[in-house]
NUSE-150895 format. One line per 10 residues: their letters; for each residue x negated, y negated, z of C-alpha. Coordinates in steps of 0.001 Angstrom, whole numbers. Last residue first. Example, Ala and Ser with C-alpha at 12.3 -4.5 7.8 and 13.67 -1.06 7.14 Angstrom:
NUSE-150895
sa> -13670 1060 7140 | -12300 4500 7800
END
This chain:
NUSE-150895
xxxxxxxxxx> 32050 13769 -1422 | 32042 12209 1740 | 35412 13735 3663 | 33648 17403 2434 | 30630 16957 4630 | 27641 18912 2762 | 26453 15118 1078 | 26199 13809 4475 | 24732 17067 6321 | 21645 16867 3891
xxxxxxxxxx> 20964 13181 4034 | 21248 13112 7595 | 18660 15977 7705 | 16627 14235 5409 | 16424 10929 7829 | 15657 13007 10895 | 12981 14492 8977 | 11940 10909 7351 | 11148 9702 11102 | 8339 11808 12488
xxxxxxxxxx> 7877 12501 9207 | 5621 9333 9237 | 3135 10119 11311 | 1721 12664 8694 | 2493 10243 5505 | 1276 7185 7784 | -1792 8806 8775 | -2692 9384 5452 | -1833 6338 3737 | -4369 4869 6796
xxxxxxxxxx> -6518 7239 5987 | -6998 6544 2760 | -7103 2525 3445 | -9900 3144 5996 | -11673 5482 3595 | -11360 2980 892 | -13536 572 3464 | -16106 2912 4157 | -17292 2892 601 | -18677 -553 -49
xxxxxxxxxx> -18399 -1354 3477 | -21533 1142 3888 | -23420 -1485 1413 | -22102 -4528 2714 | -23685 -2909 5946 | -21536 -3312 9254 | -20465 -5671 11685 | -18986 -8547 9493 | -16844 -6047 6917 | -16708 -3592 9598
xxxxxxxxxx> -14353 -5604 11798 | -12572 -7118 9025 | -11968 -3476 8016 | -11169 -2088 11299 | -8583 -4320 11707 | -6727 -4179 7872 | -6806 -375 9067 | -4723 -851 12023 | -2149 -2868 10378 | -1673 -446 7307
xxxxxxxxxx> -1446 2468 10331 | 1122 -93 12337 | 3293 -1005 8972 | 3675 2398 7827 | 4828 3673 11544 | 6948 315 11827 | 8562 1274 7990 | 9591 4635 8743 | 10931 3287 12553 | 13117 1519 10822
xxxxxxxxxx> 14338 4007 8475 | 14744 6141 12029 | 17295 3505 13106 | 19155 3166 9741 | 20063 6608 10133 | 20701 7029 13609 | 23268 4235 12610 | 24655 5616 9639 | 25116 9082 11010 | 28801 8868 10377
xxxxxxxxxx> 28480 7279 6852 | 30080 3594 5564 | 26485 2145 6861 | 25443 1307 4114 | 21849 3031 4614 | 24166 6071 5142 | 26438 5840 2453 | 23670 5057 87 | 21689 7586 884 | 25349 10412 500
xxxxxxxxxx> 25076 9010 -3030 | 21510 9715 -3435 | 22047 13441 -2219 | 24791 12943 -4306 | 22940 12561 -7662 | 20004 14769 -6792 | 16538 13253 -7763 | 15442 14843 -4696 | 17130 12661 -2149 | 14561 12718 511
xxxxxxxxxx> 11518 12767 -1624 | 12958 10041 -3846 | 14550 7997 -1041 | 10912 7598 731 | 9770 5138 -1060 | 12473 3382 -1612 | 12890 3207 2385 | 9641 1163 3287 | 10727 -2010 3072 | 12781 -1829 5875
xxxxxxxxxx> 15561 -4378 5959 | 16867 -4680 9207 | 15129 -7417 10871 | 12156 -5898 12585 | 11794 -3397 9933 | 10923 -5813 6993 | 8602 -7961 9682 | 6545 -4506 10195 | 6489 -4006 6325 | 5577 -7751 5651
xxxxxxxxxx> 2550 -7726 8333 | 1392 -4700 6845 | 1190 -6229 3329 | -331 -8804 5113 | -2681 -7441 6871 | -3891 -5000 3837 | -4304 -8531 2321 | -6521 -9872 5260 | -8535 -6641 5296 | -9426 -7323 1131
xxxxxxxxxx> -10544 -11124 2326 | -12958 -9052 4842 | -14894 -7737 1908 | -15441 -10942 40 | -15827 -12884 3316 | -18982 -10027 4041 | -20465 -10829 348 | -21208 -14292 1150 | -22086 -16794 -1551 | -20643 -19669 876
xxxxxxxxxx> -19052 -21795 -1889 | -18654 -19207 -4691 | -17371 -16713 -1617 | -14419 -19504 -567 | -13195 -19686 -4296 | -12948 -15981 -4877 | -11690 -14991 -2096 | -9376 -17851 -2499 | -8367 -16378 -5993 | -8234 -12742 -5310
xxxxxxxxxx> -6284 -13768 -2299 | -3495 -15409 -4834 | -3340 -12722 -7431 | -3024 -9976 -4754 | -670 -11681 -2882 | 1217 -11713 -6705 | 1040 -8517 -7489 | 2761 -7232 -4140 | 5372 -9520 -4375 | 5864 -9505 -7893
xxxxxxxxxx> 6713 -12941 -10174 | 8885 -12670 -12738 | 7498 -11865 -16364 | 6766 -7711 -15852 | 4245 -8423 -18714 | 2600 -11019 -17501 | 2356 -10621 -14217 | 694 -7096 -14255 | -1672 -8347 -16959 | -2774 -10755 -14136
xxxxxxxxxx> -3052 -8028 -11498 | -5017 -5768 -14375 | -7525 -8219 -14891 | -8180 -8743 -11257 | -8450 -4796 -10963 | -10622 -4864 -13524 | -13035 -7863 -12715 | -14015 -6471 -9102 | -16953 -4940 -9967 | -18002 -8194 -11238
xxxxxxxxxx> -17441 -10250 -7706 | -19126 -7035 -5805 | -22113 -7157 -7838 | -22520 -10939 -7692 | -21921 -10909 -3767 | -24248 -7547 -3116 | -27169 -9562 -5575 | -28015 -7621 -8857 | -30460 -4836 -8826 | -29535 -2924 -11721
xxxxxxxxxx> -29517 193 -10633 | -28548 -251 -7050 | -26821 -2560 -7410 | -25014 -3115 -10341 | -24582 592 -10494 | -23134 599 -6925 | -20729 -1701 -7420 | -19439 -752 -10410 | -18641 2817 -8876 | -16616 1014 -6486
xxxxxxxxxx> -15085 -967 -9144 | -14290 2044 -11945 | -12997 4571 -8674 | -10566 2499 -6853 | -8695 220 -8753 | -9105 2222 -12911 | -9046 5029 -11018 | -6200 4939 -8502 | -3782 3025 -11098 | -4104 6461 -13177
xxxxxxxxxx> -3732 8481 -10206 | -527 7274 -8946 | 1622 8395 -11389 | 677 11448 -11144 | 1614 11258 -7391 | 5108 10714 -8311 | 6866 14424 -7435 | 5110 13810 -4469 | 7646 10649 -3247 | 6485 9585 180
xxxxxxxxxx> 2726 10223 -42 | 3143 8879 -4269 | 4809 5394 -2662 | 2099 4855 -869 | -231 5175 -3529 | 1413 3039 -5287 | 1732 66 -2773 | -1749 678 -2635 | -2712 744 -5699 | -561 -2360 -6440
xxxxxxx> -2478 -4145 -3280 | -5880 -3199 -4575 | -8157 -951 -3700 | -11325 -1718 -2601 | -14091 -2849 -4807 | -14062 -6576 -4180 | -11692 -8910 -5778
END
């Protein structure tokens, strides 16, 4: 894996800009995925002169290691772990054949596709993977502000429907700024500098989590207002 983050850190992350109250628990992943390889990369470069495809392939070795310690100890397979475990290998195998940093960067893009891919596909049928996140930051750890959730994503609730609408259009704005950003970093990856990739390519995923949390509200307002007038309505309780 190259020095970008990973598809737990990003599924993490993600789930921090929807939740707040579990952004701590996002930093530690952040580090060790984000901040160890890309720093990694630049000391094996720079200072130690090693090739952009060997330097990239070792800075990647925590995050790897932590995908496959991931998998064992949760013992079933994740979704999200396991793409990663399974790109990280091809990557792998298709830059020890053409020794090219560039695939190595652009084989990060095709995973943010994916995972972009599946959140689009999630809201297109019904099943929006983007609602857990949010139902911690809506609900606010409040028993029937989760109960009156429920209702609505059930739909046994009034504003069911408006309800389930917006959660799908959650999940599209999610999926569109993940999709945009697994563009722009293919795009960079064979346009640009390995070297500028190095970097640029966590600020595409950053601000890609940002412009989803910002875009975003556009539906999870609607959604907390449902919330709200669900668990006031005396029928529900």
């Amino acid at each position: 894996m190259s020095q970008t983050i990973s598809a737990p850190a990003a599924v993490t992350t993600v789930e921090a800009a929807g939740a707040p109250g579990r952004a701590g628990s996002a930093f530690g992943p952040l580090v060790l995925d984000v901040a160890v390889p890309l720093a990694g990369y630049y000391l094996l470069h720079s200072a130690f002169g090693m090739s952009e495809f060997a330097a990239l392939a070792w800075s990647g070795a925590v995050p790897a290691v932590r995908t496959v310690l991931g998998l064992v100890r949760e013992r079933r397979l994740n979704l999200w772990a396991s793409m990663m475990l399974g790109v990280n290998v091809l990557g792998l195998a298709l830059t020890t054949v053409t020794g090219d940093a560039r695939l190595m960067l652009a084989k990060d893009g095709a995973l943010s596709g994916g995972l972009a891919l599946a959140v689009l596909v999630s809201a297109l049928i019904g099943r929006p993977m983007m609602s857990p996140a949010l139902m911690p930051f809506a609900t606010k750890g409040d028993r029937a502000r989760s109960a009156a959730w429920q209702r609505l994503a059930g739909g046994r609730a009034a504003g069911s429907r408006a309800f389930r609408r917006h959660e799908r259009l959650f999940s599209g704005i999610w999926g569109t700024a993940l999709l945009t950003e697994c563009a722009a970093r293919v795009v960079g990856a064979f346009t640009l500098p390995v070297s500028t990739m190095a970097w640029l390519s966590t600020v595409f995923l950053v601000t890609a989590i940002a412009a989803g949390s910002v875009l975003g509200q556009i539906a999870a307002d609607p959604m907390e207002k449902l919330v709200s007038a669900e668990t006031a309505e005396p029928s529900a309780r």
